[in-house]
N, C-alpha and C positions, 0 to 999 in steps of 0.2 A: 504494500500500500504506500502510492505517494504522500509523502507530507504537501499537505496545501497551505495555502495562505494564512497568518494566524490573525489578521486581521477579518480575511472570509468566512474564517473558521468560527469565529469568536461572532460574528456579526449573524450567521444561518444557524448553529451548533449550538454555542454555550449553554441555551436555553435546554436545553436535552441533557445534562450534564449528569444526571444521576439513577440509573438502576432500570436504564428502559426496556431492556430486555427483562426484565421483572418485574415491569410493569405489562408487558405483553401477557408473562405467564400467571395475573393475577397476585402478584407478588408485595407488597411496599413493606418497609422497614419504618421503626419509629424515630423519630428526629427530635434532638433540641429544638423547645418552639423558638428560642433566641439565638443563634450561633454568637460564640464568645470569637474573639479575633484569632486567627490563625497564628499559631505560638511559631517562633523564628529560632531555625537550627545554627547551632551552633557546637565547634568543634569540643570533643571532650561533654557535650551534654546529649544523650540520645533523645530526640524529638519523635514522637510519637503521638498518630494523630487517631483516632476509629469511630466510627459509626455508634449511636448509639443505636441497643437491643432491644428487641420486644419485649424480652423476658429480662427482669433486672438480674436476674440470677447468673444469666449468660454472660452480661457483662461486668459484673461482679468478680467470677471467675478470669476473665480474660486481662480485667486491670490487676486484678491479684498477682499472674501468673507474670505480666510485664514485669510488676514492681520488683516481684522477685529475683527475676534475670535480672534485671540492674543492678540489685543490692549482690547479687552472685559475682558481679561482675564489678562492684566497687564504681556506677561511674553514675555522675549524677540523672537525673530523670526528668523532664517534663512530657506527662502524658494528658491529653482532654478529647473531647469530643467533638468532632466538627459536623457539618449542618449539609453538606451536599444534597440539595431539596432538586427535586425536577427542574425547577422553573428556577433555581433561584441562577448564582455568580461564581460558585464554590471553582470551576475549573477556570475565570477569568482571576479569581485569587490567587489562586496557586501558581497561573504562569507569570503574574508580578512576582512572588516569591521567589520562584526559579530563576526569575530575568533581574533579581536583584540581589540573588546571590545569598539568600541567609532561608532556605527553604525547610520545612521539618522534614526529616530523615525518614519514616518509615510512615503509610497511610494504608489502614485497614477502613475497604467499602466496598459499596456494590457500582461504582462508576465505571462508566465504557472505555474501555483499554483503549479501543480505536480512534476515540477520539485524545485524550491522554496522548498516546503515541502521535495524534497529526499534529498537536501543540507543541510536540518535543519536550515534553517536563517532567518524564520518567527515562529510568537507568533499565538497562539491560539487566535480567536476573535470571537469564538463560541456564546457568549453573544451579542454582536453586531449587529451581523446577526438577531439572535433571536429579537431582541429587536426593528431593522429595519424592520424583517418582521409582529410584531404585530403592527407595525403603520401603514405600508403602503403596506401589502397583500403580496402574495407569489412572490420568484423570478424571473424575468423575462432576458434572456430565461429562463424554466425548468429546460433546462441541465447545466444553472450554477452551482446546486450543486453538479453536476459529476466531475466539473471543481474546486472547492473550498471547497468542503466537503470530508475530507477522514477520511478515522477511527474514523467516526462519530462527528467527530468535523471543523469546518471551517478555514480555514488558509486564506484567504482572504476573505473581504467583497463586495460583488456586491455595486459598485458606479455607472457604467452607462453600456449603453447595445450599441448594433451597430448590422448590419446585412447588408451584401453585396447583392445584387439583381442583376436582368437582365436589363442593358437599351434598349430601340428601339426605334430608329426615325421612330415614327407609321406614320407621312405624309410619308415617301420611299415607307415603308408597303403598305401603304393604295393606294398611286398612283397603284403598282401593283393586286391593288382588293385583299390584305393581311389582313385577321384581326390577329393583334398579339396577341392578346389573346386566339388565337387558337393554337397556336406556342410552344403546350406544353409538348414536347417530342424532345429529340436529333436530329433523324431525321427531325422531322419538321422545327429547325432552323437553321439546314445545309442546306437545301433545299431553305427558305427561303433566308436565305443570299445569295445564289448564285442568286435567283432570282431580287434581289433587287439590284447588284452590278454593276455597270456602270463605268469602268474604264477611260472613255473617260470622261466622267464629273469628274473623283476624287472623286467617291464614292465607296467603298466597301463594301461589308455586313458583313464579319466575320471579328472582329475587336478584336482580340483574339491570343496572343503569347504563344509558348511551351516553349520560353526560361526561362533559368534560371533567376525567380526570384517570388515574391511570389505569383503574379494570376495567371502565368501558372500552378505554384504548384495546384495552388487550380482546375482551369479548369480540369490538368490531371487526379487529383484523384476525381474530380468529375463525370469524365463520367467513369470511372472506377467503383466507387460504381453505376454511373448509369446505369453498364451491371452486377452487381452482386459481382464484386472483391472489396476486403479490404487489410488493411495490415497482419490484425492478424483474428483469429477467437474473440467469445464474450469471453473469457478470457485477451483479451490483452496481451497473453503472446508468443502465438504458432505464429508463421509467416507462414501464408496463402497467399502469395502474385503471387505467380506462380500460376498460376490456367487459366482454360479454361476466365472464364468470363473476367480475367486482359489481357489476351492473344485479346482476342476479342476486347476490348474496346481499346488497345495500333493498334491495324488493323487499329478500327473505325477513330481512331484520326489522324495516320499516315496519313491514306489516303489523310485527309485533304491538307495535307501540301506538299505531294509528285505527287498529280495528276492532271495531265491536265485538269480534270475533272473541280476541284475549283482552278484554280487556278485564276479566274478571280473573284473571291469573298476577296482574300488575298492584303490586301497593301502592297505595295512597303516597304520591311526594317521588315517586318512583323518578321521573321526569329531570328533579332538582338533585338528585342522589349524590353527594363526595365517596370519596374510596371509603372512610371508615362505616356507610350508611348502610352498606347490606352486610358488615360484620355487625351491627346493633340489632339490626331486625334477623340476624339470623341467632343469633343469640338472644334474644327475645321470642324466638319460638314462631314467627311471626312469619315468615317465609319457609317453602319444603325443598327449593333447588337455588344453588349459588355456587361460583367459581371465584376462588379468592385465593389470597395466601393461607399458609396451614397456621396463620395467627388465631383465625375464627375457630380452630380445631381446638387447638393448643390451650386459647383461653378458654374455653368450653373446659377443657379438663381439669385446665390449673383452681376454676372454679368452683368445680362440681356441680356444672349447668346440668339438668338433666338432657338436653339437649344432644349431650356429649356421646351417652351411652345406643341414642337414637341414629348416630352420622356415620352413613356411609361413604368412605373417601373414591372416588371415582376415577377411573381416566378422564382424558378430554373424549369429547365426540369424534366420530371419525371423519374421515374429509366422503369427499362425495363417493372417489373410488375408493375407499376401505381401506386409509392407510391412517396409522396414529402420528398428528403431528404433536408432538410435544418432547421438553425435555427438562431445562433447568439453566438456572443459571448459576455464578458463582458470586462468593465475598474475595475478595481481592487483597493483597498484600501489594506493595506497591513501592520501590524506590525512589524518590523525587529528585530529580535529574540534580545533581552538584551536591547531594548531602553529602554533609562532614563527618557523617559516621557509619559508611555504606559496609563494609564487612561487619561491624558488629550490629548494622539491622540484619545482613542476611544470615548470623548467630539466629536472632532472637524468631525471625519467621520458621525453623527449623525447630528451635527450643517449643515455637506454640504448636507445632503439628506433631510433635513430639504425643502418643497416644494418653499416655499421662496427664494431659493436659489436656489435648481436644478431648478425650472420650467424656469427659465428667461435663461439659460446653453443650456437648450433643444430648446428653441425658436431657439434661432440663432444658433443652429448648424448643421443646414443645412441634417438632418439625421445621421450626425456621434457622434451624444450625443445625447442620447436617456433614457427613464428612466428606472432602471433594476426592478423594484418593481411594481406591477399590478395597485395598488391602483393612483401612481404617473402618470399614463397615464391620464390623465385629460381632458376634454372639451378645455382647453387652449392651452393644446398640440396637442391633436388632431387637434384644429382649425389651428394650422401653418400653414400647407399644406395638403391638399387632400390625398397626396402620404402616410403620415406618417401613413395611416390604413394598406396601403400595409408592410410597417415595420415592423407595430405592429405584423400582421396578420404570416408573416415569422416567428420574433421572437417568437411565440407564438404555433406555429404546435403542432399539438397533437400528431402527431408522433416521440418520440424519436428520437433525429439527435445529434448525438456526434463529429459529425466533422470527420477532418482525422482519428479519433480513431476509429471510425464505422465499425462494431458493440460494439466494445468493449467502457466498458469506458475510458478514455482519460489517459496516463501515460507517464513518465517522458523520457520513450525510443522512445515511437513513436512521443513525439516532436522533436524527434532528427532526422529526417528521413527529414525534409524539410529541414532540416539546412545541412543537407550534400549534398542536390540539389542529391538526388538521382534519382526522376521519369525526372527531366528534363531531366539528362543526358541519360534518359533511351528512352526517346522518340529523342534524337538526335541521339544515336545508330542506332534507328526503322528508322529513316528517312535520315541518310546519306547515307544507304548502305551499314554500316560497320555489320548491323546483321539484323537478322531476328524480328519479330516483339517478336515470343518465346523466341530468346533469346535473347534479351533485358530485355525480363521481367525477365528469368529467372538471368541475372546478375544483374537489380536491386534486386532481393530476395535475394542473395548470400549474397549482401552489407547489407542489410536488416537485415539479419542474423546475420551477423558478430557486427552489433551495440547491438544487443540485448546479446550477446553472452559476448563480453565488458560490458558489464551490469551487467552480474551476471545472464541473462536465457539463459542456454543453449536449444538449440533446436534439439538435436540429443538424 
């Protein structure tokens, strides 16, 4: 992958700067609602930045285990948490840091390698990796090294893995003589939900928003890829977005939302829905079908919702011809290009993959800390929960699944494509009436376009 412009980069991109490939897979992580300032590396002090966890236990453990290594290692410490929000500046931060020479040393997240690598503000950590995968077996997902490996060398190291699933309150199901495990096609779980919805008790089946924010994103271009449409062809460079099958699938979806048909499947506010809105009403018992991160699973557990012991963890749907697209994404370890203390981070990323360390991280994290390495999947971990085979099993597909970037592999323009809430906007077109469902799509393409195009590929 060319580096482009970081001026183009920064002006189409930035806005996409956190976790988009997991927000495809129904994914999001918890955030400082304030980000505190990005702490300034300096030699002789190891600078140390990470994401904060859903689960505070997870990250409890994880500053515990840093503290440690430092105090093992005699050398001083600043560690905190930083804010990399979808929308927000986190990677225009970092490349002042880097281009000013006092950047933090080691950054544990879910940000896009690819774009990372176009700004130049990460180290090489090709050794690492290498060094990780002869301890502890091949990466898990696969497609991490689509997402981490470019020009044959690694720019981030796989630390942890995650993957978004289907939930179902299988008692709804099952009262209606439903097995959900049958439920394994688009069709079938529109259908289902409608069947299952009981508005007079405050239950609905499809528990699922088109608005702006990152599980719609992922919903819309999931059943998109699941009638055949992508954004780009397998180059990643051509925008294929207008096309019969995206045409189709923007109908399929629309329908949902605009016809008398289901509407008695849709909750109340459905319309106006944020990402954390169908983890509340599904933990409110109040919806029977939803696609999210395994946060809604996780706290279902940590709480003792009865909800808990009702939820079936699903695959995704199938695509039209019968193939499972899905996979996973990863948490990141990450060198920041000029740290002053780059051998004793790539100690300390090793010290945390170290099973002693990860394994007790994975326990309590509820499905959203998982282990990215084959070998690391253990009897231990598997013993958690029952469900964590269904995790593995996702994360592990044999079929090639690159995320939003599908077919292609994963690059620094088409993470920019959720950050500018393009398909959301495209299916509120489709469903206020302001357009037809063709040309909606067709002015999400335009816009489509026009990012890649700011990029440096033209498509004309």
């Amino acid at each position: 992958m060319a580096k482009i412009s970081r001026r183009g980069f920064l002006r189409t991109a930035a806005g996409a700067s956190a976790g988009l490939l997991a927000a495809h897979n129904g994914i999001a992580f918890a955030q400082d609602p304030t980000p505190a300032p990005l702490p300034q590396g300096a030699a002789g002090k190891l600078t140390v930045i990470h994401k904060t966890e859903y689960f505070a236990a997870v990250q409890d453990l994880f500053r515990e285990d840093v503290v440690k290594f430092a105090a093992d290692k005699g050398v001083e410490l600043d560690i905190s948490t930083a804010n990399p929000e979808i929308f927000g500046d986190f990677l225009a931060k970092m490349l002042a840091a880097v281009e000013a020479g006092n950047p933090p040393d080691l950054g544990y997240h879910v940000l896009s390698i690819p774009q990372m690598y176009s700004l130049d503000i990460v180290e090489d950590v090709t050794d690492v990796v290498d060094q990780a995968i002869s301890l502890y077996g091949n990466v898990v997902p696969p497609i991490a090294e689509a997402n981490g490996k470019i020009d044959g060398k690694w720019w981030g190291v796989p630390f942890m893995s995650v993957t978004g699933a289907w939930f179902a309150r299988k008692d709804l199901f099952e009262a209606k003589g439903i097995d959900v495990n049958t439920l394994d096609t688009w069709d079938a779980r529109r259908d289902a939900a409608l069947a299952v919805s009981d508005p007079d008790n405050n239950v609905w089946g499809w528990g699922l928003s088109i608005n702006r924010s990152g599980d719609a994103h992922g919903l819309i271009l999931g059943v998109i890829q699941g009638f055949g449409g992508s954004f780009t062809d397998e180059t990643g460079l051509k925008v294929v977005f207008n096309s019969p099958e995206t045409v189709a699938a923007v109908e399929w979806l629309a329908e949902i939302y605009t016809s008398d048909k289901y509407k008695p499947m849709l909750p109340p506010g459905v319309e106006s829905w944020t990402d954390t809105s169908n983890n509340e009403a599904y933990l409110a018992g109040t919806i029977a079908l939803t696609t999210n991160q395994p946060s809604v699973y996780g706290k279902a557990k940590a709480d003792g919702n009865p909800v808990f012991e009702n939820t079936a963890v699903l695959h995704a749907p199938k695509t039209l011809d019968g193939r499972l697209l899905e996979a996973g994404n990863s948490g990141w370890f990450t060198i920041f290009k000029g740290a002053k203390n780059k051998d004793l981070s790539k100690e300390l990323i090793l010290h945390m993959l170290d099973p002693m360390n990860l394994t007790p991280m994975a326990q309590v994290g509820g499905g959203l800390f998982l282990p990215a390495y084959e070998s690391l999947w253990t009897d231990d971990v598997l013993g958690t929960d029952p469900n964590f085979t269904v995790f593995r099993d996702i994360l592990l597909n044999p079929d090639p699944f690159y995320g939003r970037s599908h077919p292609a592999k994963p690059n620094a323009l088409i993470d920019a494509i959720d950050g500018a809430g393009i398909t959301s906007q495209m299916m509120a077109n489709a469903t206020s009436g302001g357009m037809s469902a063709a040309d909606a799509v067709k002015d999400a393409h335009d816009k489509i376009v026009q990012i890649f195009e700011e990029g440096g590929v033209p498509q004309s």
